[in-house]
C-alpha positions as CSV (number, residue, x, y, z in Angstrom):
1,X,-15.1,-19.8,19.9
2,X,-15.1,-16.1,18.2
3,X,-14.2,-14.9,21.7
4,X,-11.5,-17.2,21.8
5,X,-9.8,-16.2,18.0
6,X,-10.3,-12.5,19.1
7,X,-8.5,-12.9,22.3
8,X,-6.0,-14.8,20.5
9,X,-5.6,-12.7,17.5
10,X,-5.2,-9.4,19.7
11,X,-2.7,-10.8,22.2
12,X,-0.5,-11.7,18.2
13,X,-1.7,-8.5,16.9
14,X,-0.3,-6.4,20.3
15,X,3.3,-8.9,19.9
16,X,3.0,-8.4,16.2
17,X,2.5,-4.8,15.7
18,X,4.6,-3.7,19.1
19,X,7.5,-1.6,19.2
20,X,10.2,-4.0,18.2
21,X,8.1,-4.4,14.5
22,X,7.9,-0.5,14.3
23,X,11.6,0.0,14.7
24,X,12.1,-3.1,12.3
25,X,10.0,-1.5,9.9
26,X,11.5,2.5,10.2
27,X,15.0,0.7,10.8
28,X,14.8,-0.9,7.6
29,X,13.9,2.5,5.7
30,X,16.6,4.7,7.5
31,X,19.2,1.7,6.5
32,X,18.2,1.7,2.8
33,X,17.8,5.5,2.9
34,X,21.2,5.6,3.9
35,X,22.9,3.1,1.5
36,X,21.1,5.1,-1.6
37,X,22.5,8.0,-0.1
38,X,18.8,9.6,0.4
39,X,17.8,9.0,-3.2
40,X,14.3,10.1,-2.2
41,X,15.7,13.8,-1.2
42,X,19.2,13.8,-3.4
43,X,17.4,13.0,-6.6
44,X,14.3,14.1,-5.9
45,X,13.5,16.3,-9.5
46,X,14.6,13.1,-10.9
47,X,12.6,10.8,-9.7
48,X,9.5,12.8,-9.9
49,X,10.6,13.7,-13.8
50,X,10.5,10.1,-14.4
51,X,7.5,8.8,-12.5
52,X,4.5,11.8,-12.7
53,X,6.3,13.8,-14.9
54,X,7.0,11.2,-17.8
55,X,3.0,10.2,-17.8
56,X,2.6,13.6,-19.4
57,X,6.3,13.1,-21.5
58,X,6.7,9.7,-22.1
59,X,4.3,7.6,-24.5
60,X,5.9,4.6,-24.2
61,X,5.2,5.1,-19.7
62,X,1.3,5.2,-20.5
63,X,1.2,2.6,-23.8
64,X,-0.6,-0.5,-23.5
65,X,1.4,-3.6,-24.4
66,X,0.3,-5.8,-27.5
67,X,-2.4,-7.9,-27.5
68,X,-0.3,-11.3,-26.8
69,X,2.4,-9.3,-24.2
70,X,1.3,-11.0,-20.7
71,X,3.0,-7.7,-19.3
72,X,1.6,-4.3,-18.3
73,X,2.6,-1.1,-19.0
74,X,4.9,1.3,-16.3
75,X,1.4,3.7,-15.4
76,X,-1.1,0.4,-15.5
77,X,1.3,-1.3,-12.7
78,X,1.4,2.1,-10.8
79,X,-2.5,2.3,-10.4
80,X,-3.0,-1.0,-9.9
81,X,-0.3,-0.6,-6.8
82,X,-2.0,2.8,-6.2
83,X,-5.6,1.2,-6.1
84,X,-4.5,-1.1,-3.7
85,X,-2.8,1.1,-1.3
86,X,-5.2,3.8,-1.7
87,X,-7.7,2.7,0.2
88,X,-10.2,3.1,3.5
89,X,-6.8,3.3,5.5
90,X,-6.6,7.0,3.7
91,X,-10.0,7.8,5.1
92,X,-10.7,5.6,8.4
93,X,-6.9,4.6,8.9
94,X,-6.1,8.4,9.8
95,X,-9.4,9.0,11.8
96,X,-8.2,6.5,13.8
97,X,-4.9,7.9,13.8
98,X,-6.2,11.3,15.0
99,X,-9.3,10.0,17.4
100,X,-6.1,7.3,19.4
101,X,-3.3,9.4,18.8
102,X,-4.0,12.8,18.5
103,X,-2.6,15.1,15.7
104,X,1.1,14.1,16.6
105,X,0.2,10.9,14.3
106,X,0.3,12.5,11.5
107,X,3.5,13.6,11.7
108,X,4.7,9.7,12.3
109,X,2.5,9.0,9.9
110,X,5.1,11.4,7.7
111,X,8.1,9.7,9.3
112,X,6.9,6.4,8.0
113,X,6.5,7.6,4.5
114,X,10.1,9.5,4.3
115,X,11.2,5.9,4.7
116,X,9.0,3.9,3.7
117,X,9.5,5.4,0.7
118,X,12.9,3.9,-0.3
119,X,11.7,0.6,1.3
120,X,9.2,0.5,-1.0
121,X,11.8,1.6,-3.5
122,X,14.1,-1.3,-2.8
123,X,11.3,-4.0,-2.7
124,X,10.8,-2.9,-6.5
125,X,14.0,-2.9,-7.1
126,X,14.6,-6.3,-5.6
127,X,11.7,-7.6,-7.6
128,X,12.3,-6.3,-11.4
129,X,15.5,-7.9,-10.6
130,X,14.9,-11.1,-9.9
131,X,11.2,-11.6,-11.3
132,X,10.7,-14.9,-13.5
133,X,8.1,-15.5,-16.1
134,X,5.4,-18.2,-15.8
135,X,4.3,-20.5,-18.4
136,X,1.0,-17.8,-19.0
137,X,4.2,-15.3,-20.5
138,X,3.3,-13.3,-17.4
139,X,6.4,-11.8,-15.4
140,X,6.3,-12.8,-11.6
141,X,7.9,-11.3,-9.0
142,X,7.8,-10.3,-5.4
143,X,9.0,-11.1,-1.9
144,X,8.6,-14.5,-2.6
145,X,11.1,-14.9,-5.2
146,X,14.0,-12.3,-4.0
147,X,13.8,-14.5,-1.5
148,X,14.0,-17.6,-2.8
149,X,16.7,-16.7,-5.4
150,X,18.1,-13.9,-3.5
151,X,18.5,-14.7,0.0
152,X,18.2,-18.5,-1.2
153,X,21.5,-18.0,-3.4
154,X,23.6,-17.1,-0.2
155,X,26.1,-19.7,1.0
156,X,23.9,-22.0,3.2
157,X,20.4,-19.7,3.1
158,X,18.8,-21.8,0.3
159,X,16.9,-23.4,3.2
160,X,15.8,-20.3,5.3
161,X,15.2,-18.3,2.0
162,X,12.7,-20.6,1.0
163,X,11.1,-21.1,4.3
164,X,10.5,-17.3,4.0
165,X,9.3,-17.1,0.7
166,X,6.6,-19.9,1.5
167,X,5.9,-17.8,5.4
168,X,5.1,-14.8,3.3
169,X,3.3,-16.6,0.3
170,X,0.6,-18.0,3.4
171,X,0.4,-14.6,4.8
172,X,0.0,-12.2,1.7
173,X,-3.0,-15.3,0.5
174,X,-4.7,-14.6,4.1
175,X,-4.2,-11.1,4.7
176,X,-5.8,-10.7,0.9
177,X,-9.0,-11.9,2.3
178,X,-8.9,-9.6,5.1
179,X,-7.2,-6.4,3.8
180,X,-7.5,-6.8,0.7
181,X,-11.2,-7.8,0.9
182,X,-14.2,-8.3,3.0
183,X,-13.1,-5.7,5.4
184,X,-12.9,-2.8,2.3
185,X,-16.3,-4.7,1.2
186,X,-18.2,-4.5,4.4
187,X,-16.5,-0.3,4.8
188,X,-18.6,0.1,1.5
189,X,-21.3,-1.4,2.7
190,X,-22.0,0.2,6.1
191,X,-21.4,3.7,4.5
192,X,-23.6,2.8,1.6
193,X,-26.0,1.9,4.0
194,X,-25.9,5.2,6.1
195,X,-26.0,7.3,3.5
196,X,-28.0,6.4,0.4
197,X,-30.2,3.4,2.5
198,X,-29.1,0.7,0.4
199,X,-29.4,-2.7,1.8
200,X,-25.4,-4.4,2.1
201,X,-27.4,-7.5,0.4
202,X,-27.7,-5.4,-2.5
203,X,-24.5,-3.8,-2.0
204,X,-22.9,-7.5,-2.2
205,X,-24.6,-8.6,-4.9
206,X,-23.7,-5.8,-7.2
207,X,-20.0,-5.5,-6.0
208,X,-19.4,-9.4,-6.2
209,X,-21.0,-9.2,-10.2
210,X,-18.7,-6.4,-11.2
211,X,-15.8,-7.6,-9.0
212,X,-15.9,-11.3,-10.7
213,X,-16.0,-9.9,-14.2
214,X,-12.7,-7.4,-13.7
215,X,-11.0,-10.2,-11.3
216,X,-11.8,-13.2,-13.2
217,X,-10.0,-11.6,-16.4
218,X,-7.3,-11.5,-15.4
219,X,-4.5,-9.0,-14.9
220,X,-4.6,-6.8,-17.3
221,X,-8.1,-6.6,-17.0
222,X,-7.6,-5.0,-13.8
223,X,-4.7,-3.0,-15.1
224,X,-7.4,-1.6,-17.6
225,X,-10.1,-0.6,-15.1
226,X,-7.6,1.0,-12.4
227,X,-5.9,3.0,-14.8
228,X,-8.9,5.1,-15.8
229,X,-10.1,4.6,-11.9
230,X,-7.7,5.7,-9.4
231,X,-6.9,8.9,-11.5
232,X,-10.4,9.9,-11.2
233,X,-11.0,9.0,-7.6
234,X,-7.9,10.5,-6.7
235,X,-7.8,13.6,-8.3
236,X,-12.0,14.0,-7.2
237,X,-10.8,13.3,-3.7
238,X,-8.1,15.6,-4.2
239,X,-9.8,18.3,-5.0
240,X,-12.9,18.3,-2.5
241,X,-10.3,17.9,0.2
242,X,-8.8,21.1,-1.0
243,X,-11.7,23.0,-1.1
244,X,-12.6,21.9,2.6
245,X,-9.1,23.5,3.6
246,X,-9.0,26.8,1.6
247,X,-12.5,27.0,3.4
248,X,-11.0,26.7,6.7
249,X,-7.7,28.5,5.6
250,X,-7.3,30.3,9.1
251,X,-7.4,27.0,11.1
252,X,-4.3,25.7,8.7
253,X,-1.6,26.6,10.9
254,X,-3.0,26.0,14.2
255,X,-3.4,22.6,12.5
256,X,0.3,22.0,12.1
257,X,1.2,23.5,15.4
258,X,-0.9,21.0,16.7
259,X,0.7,18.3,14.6
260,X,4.2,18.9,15.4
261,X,3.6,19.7,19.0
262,X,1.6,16.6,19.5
263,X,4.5,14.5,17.6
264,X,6.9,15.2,20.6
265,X,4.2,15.4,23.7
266,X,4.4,19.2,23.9
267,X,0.8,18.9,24.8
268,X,-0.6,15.4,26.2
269,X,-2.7,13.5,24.0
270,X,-6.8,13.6,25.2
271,X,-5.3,15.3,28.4
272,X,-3.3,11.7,29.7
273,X,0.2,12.3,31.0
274,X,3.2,13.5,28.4
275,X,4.6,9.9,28.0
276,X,1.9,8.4,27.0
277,X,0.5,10.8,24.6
278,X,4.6,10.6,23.0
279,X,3.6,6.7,22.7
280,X,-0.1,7.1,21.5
281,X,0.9,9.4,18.9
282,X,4.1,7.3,17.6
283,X,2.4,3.8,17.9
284,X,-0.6,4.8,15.9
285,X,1.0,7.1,13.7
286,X,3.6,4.9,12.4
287,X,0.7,1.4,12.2
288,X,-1.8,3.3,10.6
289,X,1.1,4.9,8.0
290,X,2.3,1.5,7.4
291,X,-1.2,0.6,7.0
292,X,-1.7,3.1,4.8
293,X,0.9,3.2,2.3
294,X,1.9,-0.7,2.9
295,X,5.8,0.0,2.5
296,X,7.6,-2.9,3.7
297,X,4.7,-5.1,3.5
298,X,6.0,-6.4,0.2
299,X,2.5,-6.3,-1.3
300,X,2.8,-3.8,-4.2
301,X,6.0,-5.2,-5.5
302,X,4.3,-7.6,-7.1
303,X,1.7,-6.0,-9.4
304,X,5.0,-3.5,-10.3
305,X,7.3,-7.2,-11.4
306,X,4.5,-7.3,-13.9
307,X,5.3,-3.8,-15.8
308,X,6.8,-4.0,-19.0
309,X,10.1,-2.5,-18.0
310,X,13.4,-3.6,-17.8
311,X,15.1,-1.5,-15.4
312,X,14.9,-2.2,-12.1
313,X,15.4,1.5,-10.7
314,X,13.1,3.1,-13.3
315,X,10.2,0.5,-11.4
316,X,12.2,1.4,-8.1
317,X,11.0,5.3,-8.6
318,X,7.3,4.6,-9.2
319,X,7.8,3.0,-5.5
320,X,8.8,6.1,-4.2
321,X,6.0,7.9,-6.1
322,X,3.3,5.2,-4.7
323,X,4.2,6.0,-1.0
324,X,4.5,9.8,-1.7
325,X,1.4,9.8,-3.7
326,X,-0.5,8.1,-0.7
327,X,0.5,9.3,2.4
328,X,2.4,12.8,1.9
329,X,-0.9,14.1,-0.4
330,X,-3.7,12.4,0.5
331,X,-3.4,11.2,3.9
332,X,-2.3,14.6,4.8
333,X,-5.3,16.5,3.2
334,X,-7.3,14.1,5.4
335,X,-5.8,15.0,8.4
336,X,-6.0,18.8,7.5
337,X,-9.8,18.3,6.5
338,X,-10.0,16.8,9.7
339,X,-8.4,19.0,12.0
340,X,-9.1,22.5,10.3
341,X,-12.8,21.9,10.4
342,X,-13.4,22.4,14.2
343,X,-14.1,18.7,15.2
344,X,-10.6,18.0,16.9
345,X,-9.8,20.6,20.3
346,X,-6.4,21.5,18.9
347,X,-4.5,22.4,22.2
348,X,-5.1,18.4,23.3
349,X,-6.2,16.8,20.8
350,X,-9.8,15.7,22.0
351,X,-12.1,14.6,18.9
352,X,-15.3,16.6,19.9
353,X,-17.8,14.8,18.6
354,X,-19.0,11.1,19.0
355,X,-18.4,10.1,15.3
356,X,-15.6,7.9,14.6
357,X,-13.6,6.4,11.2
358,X,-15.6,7.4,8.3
359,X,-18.2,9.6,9.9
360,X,-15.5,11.7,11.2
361,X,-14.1,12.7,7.7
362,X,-17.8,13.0,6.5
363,X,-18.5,15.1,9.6
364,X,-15.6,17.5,8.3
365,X,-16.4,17.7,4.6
366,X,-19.9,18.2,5.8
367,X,-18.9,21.4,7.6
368,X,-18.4,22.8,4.1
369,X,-20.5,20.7,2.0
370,X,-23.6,20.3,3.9
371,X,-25.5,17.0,3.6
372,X,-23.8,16.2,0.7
373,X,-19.9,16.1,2.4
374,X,-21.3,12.3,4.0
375,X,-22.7,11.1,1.1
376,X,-19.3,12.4,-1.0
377,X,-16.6,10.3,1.4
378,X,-19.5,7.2,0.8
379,X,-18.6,7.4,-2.9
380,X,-15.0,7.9,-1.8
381,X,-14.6,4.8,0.3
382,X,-16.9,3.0,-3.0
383,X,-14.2,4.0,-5.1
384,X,-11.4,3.5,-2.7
385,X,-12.0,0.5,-1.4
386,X,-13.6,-1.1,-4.5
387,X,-10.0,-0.6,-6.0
388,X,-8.0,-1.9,-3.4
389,X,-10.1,-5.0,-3.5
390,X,-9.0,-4.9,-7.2
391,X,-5.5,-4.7,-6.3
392,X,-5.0,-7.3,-3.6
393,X,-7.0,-9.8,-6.3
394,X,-3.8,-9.8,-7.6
395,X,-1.6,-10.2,-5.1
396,X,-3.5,-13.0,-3.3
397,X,-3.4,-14.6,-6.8
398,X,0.2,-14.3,-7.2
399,X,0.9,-15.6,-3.9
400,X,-1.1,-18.4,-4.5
401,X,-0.1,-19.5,-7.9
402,X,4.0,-19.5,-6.2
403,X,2.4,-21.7,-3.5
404,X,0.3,-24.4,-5.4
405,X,1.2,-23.7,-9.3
406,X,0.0,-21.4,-12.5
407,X,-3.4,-23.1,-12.7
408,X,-4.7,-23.0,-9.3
409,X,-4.6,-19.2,-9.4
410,X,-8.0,-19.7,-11.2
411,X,-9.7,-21.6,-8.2
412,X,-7.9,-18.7,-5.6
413,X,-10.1,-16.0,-7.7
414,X,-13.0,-17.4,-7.6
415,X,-12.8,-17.9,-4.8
416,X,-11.9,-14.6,-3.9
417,X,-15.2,-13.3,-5.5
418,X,-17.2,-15.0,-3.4
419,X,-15.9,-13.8,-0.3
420,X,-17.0,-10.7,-1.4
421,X,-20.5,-11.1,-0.7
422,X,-19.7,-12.7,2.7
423,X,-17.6,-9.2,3.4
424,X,-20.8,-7.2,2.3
425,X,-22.8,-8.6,4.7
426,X,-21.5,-9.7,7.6
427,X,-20.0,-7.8,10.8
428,X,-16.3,-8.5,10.0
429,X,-14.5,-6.7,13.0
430,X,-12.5,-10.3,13.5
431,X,-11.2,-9.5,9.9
432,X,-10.1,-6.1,10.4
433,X,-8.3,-7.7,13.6
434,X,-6.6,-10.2,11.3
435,X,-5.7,-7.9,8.3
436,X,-3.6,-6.3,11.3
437,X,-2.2,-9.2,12.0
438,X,-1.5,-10.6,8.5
439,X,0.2,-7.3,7.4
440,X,2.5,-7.7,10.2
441,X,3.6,-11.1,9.3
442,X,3.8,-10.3,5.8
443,X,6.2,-7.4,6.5
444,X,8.6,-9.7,8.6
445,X,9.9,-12.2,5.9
446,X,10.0,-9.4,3.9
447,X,11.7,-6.8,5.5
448,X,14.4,-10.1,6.2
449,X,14.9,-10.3,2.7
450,X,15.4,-7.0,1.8
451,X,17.8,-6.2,4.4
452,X,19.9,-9.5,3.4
453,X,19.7,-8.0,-0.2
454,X,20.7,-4.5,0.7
455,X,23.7,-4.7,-0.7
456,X,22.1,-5.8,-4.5
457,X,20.1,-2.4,-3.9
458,X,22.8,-0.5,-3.4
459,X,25.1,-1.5,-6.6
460,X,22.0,-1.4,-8.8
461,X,21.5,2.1,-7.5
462,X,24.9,3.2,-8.2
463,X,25.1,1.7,-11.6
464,X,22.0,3.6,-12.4
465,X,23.2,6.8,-11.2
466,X,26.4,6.3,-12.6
467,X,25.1,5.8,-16.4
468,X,21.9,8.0,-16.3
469,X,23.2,10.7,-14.1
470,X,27.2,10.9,-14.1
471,X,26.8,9.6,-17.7
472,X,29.2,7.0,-17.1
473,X,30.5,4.2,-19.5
474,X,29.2,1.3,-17.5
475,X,27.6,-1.4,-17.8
476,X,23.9,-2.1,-16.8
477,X,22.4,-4.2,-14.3
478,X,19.2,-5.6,-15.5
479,X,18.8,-8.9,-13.9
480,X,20.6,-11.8,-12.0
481,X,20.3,-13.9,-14.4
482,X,21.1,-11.8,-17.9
483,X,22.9,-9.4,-18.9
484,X,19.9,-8.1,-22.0
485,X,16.3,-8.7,-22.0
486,X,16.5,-11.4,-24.4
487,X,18.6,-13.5,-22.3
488,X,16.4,-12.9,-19.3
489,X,13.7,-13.7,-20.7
490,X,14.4,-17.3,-21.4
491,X,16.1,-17.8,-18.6
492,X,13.1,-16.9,-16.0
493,X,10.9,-19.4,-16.8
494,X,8.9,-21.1,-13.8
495,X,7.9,-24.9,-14.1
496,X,4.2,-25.0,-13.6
497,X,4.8,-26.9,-10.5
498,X,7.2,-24.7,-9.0
């Protein structure tokens, strides 16, 4: 029967995940690149000001709401987004990348972020803007609703957009329990296994205690615990990959030689013929980037619909920051780890040693660290992964609660938590199959609605630039519904059994 689902799955996963999805996804980030007139390159000291730059700038970016304010603050929705995204793909994502596709992955890998990065952009955009609030006083938003009242307001779409919106509710709720859960669970528990001998019983039992106290609290619970976790676990990754590549400073341009060369087949991939290498490299460049940095999955849009902020654009540029963040810094120190530390032959891009996924990155730091360099990428994927089960908590919970009501999301975390332990110990290589699969499925309802909505993108974007940048008297677009908060506010309310 196992046999069966896995033969299944993997013939979906291949149609799924196949060239015509890669050129959806890229297509869709070259079209909305295009429409904000490269917004991620044109306004680039802008964007950056106002996302990274305003942490340090800004109090009201880092303040916590009140006490009885159902909404998070701009940073708290950026690390929640950020713990989900950051994840083992950063670590075992572009091993893989490297071990099937050589070092020319990377450089799709980069490809996929340039444009992924106003995708992700546009989904936020699309999801400040038409975001409701549920009888808890918490905002929702998402795919699910800018497609339902987006695509669903078009003349004869109500039908299709709410088709969608349901498609990708039932794919975000099972893809949570596979991405966004006992795979990450059972990556922590092999490596915790390997490297400090602790049993993945003990492992599940300790993960699914501290997971069901965050989880169960509710959002900004996990707002609270990611914002003090991913800065740490970033910048600690950060910085030991740094030190791994100033040790091996000599190797760092061969590194990118081979990267570039390998993007366009200048030198075949693991000595097979030019062609194929050119597809090995783009294929698993571009799935493991999207798997990565999840833009145009329309997952993180909905923990950023719960910030406190009222322009759409503002949430629009911690998008591009997410993907940025993710795959241009950290995915990239991986690969330079990786590939300046001797284990990859550069001129074809043969891994030469047996390790794979993990072990490969541990391998590298260990060149530098010693024993230790294993046991630090175990604490890494702990960290990692522990927060992007954090993350997709939420997400499965708001997909949920749009599927079956307000007070069922309850009964979706708990149950959640439980699968924990199942992820911890069990040998889950059916669910990191699915997760595959899910994402894909996710992405396609999604990328359909914001495509359709391009157009709502694009005038938002312009009326933004137009006041903040041209210092134009116009006047703002806030929501779809309301001119001023106050108004919108009372008009997105969602009936409980919506």
């Amino acid at each position: 029967m196992i046999e069966t689902i896995t033969n299944v799955n993997s013939a979906v996963n291949d149609f799924v995940w196949g060239i015509p999805m890669l050129i959806l996804l890229i297509g869709t980030g070259i079209l909305m690149t295009l429409l904000t007139k490269v917004f991620q390159v044109s306004h680039f000291a802008h964007w950056m000001k106002n996302t990274l730059g305003s942490i340090f700038t800004e109090k009201h970016i880092t303040e916590h709401t009140g006490k009885d304010d159902k909404a998070i603050s701009q940073f708290q929705s950026l690390c929640t987004a950020l713990a989900a995204t950051i994840g083992t793909g950063n670590i075992v994502g572009v091993a893989s990348a490297l071990i099937f596709g050589g070092p020319g992955a990377i450089f799709w890998m980069w490809i996929v972020a340039f444009f992924g990065m106003m995708t992700n952009y546009s989904e936020n955009v699309l999801g400040i803007f038409y975001r409701k609030k549920n009888p808890k006083g918490e905002w929702a938003g998402g795919a699910m609703y800018y497609l339902k009242e987006g695509l669903g307001s078009k003349k004869g779409m109500k039908v299709v957009g709410s088709v969608l919106a349901g498609l990708f509710a039932v794919f975000c709720v099972i893809a949570s329990f596979g991405i966004g859960n006992m795979s990450q669970i059972n990556s922590i528990a092999s490596n915790m296994n390997a490297a400090f001998n602790v049993s993945p019983i003990g492992t599940g039992v300790v993960l699914t205690a501290l997971a069901g106290f965050i989880i169960l609290g509710g959002l900004k619970r996990v707002a609270a615990v990611t914002e003090k976790l991913v800065p740490f676990m970033a910048v600690a990754y950060i910085v030991g990959a740094i030190a791994v590549v100033i040790y091996n400073a000599g190797q760092v341009g061969p590194a990118f030689e081979a990267i570039f060369k390998g993007a366009f087949a200048a030198e075949a991939v693991g000595g097979g013929i030019v062609g194929g290498g050119l597809k090995l490299a783009l294929t698993w460049g571009m799935k493991r980037g999207v798997f990565s940095n999840e833009a145009g999955l329309g997952s993180s849009v909905m923990v950023h619909s719960s910030s406190n902020v009222k322009e759409p654009v503002r949430q629009g540029m911690w998008g591009i920051f997410e993907v940025f963040a993710d795959t241009i810094v950290v995915c990239t120190l991986t690969a330079l780890v990786v590939l300046t530390s001797g284990l990859v032959d550069l001129n074809t891009g043969v891994v030469t040693v047996p390790e794979a996924g993990s072990a490969l990155v541990g391998h590298a730091f260990g060149t530098v660290f010693g024993q230790f360099g294993p046991m630090f990428i175990a604490i890494a994927i702990l960290l990692f992964a522990f927060s992007t089960v954090l993350g997709w908590s939420h997400y499965g919970s708001t997909a949920f609660e749009y599927l079956f009501g307000t007070k069922a999301g309850r009964y979706y975390r708990i149950v959640f938590v439980l699968f924990i332990f199942v992820g911890a110990t069990m040998n889950l290589q059916l669910a990191w199959d699915l997760s595959d699969t899910f994402n894909g499925l996710m992405a396609i309802p999604n990328l359909i609605g914001v495509i359709s909505l391009s157009p709502v993108v694009m005038k938002i974007t312009k009326n933004y630039v137009d006041r903040h940048m041209r210092k134009m008297d116009v006047k703002p677009m806030y929501s779809a519904y309301a001119e001023i908060q106050a108004m919108q506010e009372k008009a997105h309310t969602i009936d409980d059994e919506d």
